[in-house]
C-alpha positions in Angstrom: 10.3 -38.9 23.7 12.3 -37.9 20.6 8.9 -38.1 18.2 7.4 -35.5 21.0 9.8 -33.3 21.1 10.4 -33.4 16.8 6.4 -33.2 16.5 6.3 -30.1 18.8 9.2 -28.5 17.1 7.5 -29.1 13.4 3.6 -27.7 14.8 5.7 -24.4 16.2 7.4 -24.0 12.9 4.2 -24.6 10.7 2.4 -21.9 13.1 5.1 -19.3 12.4 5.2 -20.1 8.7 1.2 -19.7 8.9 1.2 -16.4 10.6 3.9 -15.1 8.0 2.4 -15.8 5.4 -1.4 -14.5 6.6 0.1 -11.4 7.7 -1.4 -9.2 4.6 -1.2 -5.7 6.1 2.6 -5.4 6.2 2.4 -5.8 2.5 0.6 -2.1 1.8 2.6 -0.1 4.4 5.0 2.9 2.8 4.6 5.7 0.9 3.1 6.1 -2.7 3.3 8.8 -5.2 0.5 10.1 -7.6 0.9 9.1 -11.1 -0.8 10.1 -13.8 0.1 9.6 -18.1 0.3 13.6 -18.5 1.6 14.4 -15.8 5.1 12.8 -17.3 6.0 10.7 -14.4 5.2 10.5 -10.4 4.6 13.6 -7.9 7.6 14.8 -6.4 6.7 14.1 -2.3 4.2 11.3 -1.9 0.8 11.8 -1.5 -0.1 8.5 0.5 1.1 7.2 3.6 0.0 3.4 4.6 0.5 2.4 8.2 -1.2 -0.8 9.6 -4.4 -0.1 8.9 -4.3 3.5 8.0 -3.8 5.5 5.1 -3.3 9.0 5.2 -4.2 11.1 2.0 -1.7 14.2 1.5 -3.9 16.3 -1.1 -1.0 18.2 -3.3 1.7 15.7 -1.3 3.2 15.2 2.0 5.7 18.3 1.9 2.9 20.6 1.0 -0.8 19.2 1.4 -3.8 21.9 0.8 -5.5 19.3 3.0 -5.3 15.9 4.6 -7.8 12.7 4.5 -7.3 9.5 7.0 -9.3 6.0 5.9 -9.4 3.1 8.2 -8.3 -0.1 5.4 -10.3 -2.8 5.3 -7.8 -5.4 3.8 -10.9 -8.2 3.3 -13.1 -6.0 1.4 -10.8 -4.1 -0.3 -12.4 -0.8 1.1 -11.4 2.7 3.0 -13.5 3.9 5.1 -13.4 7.9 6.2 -14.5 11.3 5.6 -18.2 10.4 5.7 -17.6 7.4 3.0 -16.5 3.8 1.9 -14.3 3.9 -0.9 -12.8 0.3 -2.9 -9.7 0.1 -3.8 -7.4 -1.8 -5.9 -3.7 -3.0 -5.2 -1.2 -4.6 -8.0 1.5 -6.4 -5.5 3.7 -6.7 -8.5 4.0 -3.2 -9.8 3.2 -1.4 -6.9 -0.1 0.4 -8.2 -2.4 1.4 -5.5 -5.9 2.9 -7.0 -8.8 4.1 -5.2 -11.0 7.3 -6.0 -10.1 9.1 -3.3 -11.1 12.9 -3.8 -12.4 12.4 -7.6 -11.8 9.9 -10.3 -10.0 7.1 -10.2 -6.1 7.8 -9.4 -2.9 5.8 -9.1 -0.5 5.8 -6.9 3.3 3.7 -7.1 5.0 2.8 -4.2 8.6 3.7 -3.1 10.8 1.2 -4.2 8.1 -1.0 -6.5 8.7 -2.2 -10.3 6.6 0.3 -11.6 8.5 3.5 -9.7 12.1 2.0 -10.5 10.4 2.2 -14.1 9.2 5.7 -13.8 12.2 7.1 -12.0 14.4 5.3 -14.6 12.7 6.9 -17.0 12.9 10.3 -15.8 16.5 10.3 -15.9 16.6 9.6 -19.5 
């Protein structure tokens, strides 16, 4: 009886640890601000918004967008899709570093409270 009951207890703790760790989506959700090299550090209000499995583009930023975008995220294929098309995307989990070409080029974008935006922010205040 004791081998059930221990063998049940270990299979419901390997299923939670397996769900954990599959769940991928969590990962991407906050908000991320545009960075470019001239532009001498990140945008002021952020200009994406990850929830789930939507991103919200704030063209100009969140406080002040000349115009918003919404893309369903396709975490598999590493896509967006919205607005009439499928754009890829990239995503550093170390630094923080979304990029996608969302209105033109290719742009990056740091997430609150990453590596790379304690970095920038640090470096602003120098």
């Amino acid at each position: 009886m004791k081998k059930k009951v221990l063998f049940l207890v270990t299979m419901i703790a390997a299923a939670i640890f397996m769900v954990s760790c599959g769940n991928k989506t969590a990962s991407l959700d906050g908000e991320y601000y545009f960075y470019a090299d001239y532009r001498n550090g990140i945008s002021k209000s952020p200009w994406v918004v990850i929830e789930g499995k939507t991103l919200t583009y704030y063209s100009g930023g969140k406080d002040k967008p000349s115009g918003t975008l919404r893309f369903s995220i396709d975490f598999e294929k590493k896509t967006l899709t919205g607005e009439n098309k499928v754009i890829t995307y990239s995503y550093d989990k170390e630094n923080g570093i979304l990029s996608a070409g969302i209105e033109s080029g290719n742009a990056q974008f740091i997430k609150k409270d990453s590596k790379k935006y304690k970095e920038l922010k640090k470096t602003e205040k120098d």
